[in-house]
C-alpha positions in Angstrom: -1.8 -5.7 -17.9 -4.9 -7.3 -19.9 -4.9 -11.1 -19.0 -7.7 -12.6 -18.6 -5.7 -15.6 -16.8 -3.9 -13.2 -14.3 -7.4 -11.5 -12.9 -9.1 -14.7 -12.6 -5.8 -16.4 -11.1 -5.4 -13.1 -9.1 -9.1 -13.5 -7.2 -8.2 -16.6 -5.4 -4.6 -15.8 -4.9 -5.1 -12.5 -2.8 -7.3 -14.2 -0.3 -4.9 -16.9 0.2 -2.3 -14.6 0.8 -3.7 -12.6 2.9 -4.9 -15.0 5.2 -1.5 -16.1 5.5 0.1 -12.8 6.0 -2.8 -12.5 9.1 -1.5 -16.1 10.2 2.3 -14.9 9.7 1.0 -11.7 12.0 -0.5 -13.8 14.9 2.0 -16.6 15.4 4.9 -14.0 15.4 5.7 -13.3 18.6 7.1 -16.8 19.7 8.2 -18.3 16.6 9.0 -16.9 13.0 6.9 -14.3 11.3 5.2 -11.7 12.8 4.3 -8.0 11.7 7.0 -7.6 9.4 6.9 -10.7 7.2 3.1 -10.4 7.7 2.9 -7.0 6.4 4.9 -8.0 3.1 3.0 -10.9 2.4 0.1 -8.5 2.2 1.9 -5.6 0.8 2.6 -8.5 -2.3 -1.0 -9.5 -2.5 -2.5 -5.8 -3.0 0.5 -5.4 -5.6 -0.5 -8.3 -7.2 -4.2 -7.2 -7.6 -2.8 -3.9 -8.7 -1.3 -5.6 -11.8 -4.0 -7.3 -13.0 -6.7 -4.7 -12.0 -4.9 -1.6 -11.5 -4.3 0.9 -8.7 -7.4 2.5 -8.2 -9.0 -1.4 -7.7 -6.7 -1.6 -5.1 -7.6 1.9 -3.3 -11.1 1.1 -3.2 -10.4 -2.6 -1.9 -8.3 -1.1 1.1 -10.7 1.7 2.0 -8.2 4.1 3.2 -5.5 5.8 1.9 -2.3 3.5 2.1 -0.3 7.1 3.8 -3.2 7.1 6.5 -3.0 2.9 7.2 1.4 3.6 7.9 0.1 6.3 10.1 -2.2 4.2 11.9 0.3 1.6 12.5 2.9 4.2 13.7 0.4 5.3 16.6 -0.3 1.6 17.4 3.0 0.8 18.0 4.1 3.9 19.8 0.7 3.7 21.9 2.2 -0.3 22.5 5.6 1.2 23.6 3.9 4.2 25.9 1.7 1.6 27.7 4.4 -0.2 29.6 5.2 3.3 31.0 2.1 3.1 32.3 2.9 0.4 34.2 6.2 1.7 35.7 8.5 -0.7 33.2 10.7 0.5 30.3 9.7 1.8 27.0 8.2 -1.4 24.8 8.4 -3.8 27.9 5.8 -6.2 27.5 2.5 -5.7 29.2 0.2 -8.3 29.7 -3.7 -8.3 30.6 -6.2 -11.1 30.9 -9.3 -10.6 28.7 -12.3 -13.2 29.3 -9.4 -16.0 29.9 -7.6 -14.6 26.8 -4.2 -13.1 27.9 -3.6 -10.4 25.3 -0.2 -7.8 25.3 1.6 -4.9 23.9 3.9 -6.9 21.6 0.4 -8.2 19.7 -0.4 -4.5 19.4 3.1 -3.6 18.0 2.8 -6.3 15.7 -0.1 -5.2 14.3 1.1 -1.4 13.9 4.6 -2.4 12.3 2.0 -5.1 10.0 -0.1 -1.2 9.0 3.1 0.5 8.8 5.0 -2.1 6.0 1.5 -2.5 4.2 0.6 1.1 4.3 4.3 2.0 3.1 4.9 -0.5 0.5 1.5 0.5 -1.1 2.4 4.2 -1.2 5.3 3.2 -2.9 3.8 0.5 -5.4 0.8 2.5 -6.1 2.6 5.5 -7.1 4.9 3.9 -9.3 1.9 1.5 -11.0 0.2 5.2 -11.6 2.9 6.5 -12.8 3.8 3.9 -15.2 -0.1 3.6 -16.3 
């Protein structure tokens, strides 16, 4: 698409969105949002700047290959799941750790992996069709 109103529009729009989605990531765990909703929110933003830039904008704004960000995430949350068997507790128990005063866990770090997977998934999928179509 050619509008001269939708890649000016677009510029401010992505960052907005993506802050929130990172904001919808990090309240998550106690109250509504978190890696899923996060993830699409920022799924919603690249696909918006694919529209008004094109695909290849977007690969070269995310730096990696969308396959190899859903891969990332998978090993985050798995290595989030394994690390409470490391502490003698079921699979995906919650493990806790105290890091210069800031208590940080496991469900923060599957949050973040599900947040790669849905963004690095959704983009495989929108970027193929948006090639495709182009």
């Amino acid at each position: 698409m050619n509008s001269l109103i939708l890649r000016e529009a677009t510029r401010l729009l992505v960052a907005v969105m993506l802050m929130f989605s990172v904001f919808m990531l990090l309240r998550g765990h106690n109250e509504p949002g978190g890696g899923f909703i996060g993830g699409l929110i920022a799924a919603i933003a690249f696909s918006l700047y694919a529209l008004a830039a094109g695909p290849e904008a977007v690969r070269a704004a995310l730096r990696a290959d969308p396959r190899k960000l859903a891969m990332v995430g998978l090993g985050l949350s798995l290595l989030a799941g394994l690390m409470a068997l490391l502490d003698a507790a079921p699979f995906l128990s919650g493990v806790w750790t105290a890091l210069g005063g800031v208590k940080i866990g496991t469900p923060l770090l599957f949050d973040i992996g599900v947040y790669f997977v849905v963004v690095g998934a959704v983009l495989t999928i929108v970027l193929a069709l948006k090639q495709e179509r182009d």
